[in-house]
N, C-alpha and C positions, 0 to 999 in steps of 0.2 A: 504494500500500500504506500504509493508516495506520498509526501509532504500532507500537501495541501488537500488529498482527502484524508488524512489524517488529523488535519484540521476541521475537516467539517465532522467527523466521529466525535471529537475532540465537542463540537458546539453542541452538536446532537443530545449527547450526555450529560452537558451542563450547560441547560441555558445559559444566558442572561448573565457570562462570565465575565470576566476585566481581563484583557490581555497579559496579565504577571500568569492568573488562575490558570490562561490556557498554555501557556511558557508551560506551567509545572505537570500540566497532566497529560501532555502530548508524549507517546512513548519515546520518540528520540529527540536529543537535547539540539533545538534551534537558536539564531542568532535571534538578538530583538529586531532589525532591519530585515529578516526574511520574514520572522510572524507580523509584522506591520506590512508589507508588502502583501503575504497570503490574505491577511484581514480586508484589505482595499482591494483585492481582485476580487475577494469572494465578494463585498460591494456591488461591486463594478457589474459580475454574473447574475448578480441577481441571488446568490445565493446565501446570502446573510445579510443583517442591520445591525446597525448603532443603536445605540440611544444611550443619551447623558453627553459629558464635553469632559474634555482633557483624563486625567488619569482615573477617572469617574465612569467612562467608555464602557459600557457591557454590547455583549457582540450575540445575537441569537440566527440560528439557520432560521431563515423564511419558509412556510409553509410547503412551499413547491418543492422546493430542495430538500425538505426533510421525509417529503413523500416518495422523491425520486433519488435519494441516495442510493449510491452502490454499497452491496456488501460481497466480500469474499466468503461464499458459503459454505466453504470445506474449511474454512477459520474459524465462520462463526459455530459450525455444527461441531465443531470435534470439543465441545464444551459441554457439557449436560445442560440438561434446559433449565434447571435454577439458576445456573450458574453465566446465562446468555442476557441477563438484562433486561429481559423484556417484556413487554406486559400481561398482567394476569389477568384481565378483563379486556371489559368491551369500552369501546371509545366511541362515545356521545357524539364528540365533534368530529370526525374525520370522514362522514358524509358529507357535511358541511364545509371541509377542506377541499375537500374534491372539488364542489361547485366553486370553489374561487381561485383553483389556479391553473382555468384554462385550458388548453388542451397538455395533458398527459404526456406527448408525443413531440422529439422534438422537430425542428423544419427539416429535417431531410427525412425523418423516418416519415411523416408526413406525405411529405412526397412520395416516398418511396409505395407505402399507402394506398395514395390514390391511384399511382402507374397500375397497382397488382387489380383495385378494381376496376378499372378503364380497359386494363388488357382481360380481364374475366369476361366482361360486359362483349368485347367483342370476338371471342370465343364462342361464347353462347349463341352470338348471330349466325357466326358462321357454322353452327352442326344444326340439324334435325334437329324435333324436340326428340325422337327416340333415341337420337346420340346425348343427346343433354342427359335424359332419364337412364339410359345406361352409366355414366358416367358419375352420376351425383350416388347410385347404387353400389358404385365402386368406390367411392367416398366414402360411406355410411358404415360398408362395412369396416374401412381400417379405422372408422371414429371407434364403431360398437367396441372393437378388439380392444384398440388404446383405450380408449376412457375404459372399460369393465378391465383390464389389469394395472390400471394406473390404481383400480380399487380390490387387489390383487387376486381376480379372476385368471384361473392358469391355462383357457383355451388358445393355442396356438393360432395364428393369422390364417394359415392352413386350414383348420376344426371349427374355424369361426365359421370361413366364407360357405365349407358345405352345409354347416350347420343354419347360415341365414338363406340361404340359396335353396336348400333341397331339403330341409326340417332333417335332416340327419346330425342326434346326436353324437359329441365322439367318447369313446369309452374312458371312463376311469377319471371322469368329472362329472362334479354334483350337477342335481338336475338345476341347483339354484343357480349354476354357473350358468347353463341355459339360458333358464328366464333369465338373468341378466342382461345379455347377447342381444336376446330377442327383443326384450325391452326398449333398448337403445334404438334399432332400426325401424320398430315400430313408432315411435315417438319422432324421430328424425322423417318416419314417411308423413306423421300426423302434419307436421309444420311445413314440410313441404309443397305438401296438400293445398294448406290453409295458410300461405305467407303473411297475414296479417292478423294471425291468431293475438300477439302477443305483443302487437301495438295498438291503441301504448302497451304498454308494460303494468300489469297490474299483479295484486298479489294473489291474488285469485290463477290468473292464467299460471302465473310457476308454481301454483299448487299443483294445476292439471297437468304440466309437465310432468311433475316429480312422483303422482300418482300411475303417469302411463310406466316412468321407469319403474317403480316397486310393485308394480302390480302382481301377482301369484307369488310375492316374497313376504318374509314373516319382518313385513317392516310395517309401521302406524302411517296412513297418510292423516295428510294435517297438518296445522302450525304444532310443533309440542310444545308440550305445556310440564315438563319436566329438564333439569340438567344432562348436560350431556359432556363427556368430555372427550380430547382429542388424543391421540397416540404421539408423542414424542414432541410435548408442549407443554408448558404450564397455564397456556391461556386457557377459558375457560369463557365460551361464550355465555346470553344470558340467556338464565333459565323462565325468568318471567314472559308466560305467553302472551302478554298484552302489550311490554316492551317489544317482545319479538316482533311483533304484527304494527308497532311503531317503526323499528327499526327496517322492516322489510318497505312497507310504504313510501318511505326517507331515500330508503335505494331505487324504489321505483321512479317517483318524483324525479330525482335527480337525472338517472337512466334518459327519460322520456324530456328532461330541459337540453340533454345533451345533442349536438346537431349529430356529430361524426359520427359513423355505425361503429367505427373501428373504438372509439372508444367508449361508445357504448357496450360493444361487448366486454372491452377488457375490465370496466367498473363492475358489468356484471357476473363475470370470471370471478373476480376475486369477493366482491360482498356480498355474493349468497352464499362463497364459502367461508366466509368470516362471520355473516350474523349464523349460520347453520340452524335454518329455520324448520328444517325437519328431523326425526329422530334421526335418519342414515338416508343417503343417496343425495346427501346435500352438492358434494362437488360435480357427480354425476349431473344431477339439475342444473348446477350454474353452465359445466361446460354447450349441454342442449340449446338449454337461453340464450347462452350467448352467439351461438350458432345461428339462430333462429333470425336474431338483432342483425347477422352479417348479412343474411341470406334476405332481412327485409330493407336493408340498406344499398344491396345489391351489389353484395360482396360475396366472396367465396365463400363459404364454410369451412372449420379444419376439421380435420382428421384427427391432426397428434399422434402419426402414426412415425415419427423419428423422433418424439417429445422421450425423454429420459425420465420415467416414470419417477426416480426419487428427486432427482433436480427439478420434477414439475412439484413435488410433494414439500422437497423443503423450500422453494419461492413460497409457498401458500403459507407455511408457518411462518417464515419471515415478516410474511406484511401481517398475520396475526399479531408477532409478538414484538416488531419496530416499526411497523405503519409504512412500511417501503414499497414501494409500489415495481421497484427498476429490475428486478430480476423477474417477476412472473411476467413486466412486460417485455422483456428480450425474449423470453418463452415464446408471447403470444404474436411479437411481432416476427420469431423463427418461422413459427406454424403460417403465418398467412406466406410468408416467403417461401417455405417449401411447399403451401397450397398449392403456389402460383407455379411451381416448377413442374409440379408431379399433375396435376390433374385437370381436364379438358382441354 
């Protein structure tokens, strides 16, 4: 980690510091003319403020920055999760962050963006619609695969495709592993179907979503109304089913203020899996919704079929447990990138 993100870790950790404060807790020993230097660039980026005068000066990351910080993940993870910093609850305000700092994305990935939907868009002209429907079928199934082992579903890309293709089980997996599979392709036909199921966005329609995934599985459809906890986290979403059903709202609203599809879906990627507004199939849900947002934006859908199942798993407890938004979205902007290489 060089300097000056070492600087901004450094603000992250402790607001509203004085420049001696940040001197002493920066792991390597800097001069005072390069930390006055980093302080006025980060300024300058946008990525921190002053406030007070002369040796009075405390310095905080600004909102944006502190959402899109980088973290080294094989740093932060090789710490146990008490031992990582990061939050045991739910954060009231970081809906509310979202909405005020703009797009997500910076100007080139942007761009880069809108190329992948403009060149989708004229793809699509150019085939059949029986090339398009074959091809979105060949999509759905490497989502089904990815997403149901990103939630450690062990059917091979192989045992998916006959098994979504020809209802041919393969042996020596649960039948839950099935419905899982089946789940996923049926839900991705439902939206296909119906490209405007889910605009706007309401809490209702990702109910119906997340009830097509769990359907014939021993899961609760519904908001729950009990705690839930997460595997290899300390956060702890909330348990109150009336906060949940505030907090799901809050992501909608926001979702549905957002122009861009592209980051509409990535808001919705990450805070259905953060507020986790159903007993289990919460990420599964998020990843469909947010599919659903690309495909009404008239954008690709992903797959996630080159997504590295634990590097998609610890992005997500990241922005759980430090509110970082910059590694699930290198994920999601991989996924629209390799969308764009591999399919129609």
């Amino acid at each position: 980690m060089d300097g000056y993100l070492q600087l901004l870790h450094g603000l992250r950790s402790h607001p509203n510091a004085r420049r001696s404060e940040l001197a002493e807790i920066l792991p390597e020993r800097v001069s005072a003319s390069t930390l006055k230097r980093w302080l006025a660039e980060a300024i300058g980026r946008g990525d921190a403020v002053a406030c007070g005068r002369g040796k009075a000066v405390r310095y905080s990351l600004t909102p944006r920055s502190a959402l899109l910080l980088p973290y080294d993940l094989d740093s932060y993870f090789s710490r146990e999760d008490d031992a990582r910093g990061g939050a045991k609850g739910f954060n009231f305000e970081l809906v509310g962050v979202l909405g005020e700092i703009g797009s997500p994305f910076t100007p080139r990935e942007v761009e880069e963006l809108e190329n992948l939907r403009i060149l989708y868009q004229k793809r699509l002209a150019s085939r059949s619609a029986t090339e398009n429907a074959v091809e979105m079928e060949r999509l759905a199934i490497d989502l089904s695969w990815k997403s149901s082992q990103i939630e450690g579903n062990t059917y091979t890309l192989l045992e998916t495709e006959r098994l979504l293709k020809r209802r041919e089980e393969a042996p020596g997996h649960s039948r839950d592993e099935a419905v899982m599979l089946l789940n996923h392709k049926r839900a991705m036909e439902f939206l296909i179907a119906q490209p405007d199921y889910l605009n706007p966005l309401t809490p209702r329609g990702i109910e119906d979503v997340h009830r097509l995934l769990v359907e014939g599985l021993d899961v609760d459809c519904g908001v729950r109304h009990h705690r839930v906890g997460i595997v290899g986290t300390s956060y702890l979403p909330l348990e109150n089913e009336f906060q949940i059903r505030e907090a799901l709202a809050a992501a909608c609203h926001l979702i549905n203020q957002t122009e861009s599809p592209f980051a509409k879906a990535l808001y919705a990627l990450v805070l259905l899996s953060y507020i986790q507004p159903f007993a289990d199939g919460n990420k599964r849900t998020a990843r469909i919704v947010a599919n659903a947002l690309l495909m009404a934006g008239g954008c690709c859908p992903l797959s996630y079929r080159n997504a590295e199942a634990l590097g998609y798993k610890k992005a997500m407890v990241l922005f759980y447990e430090q509110g970082s938004l910059y590694s699930a979205k290198e994920i999601f902007v991989g996924q629209c990138r390799f969308a764009g290489e591999t399919y129609f």
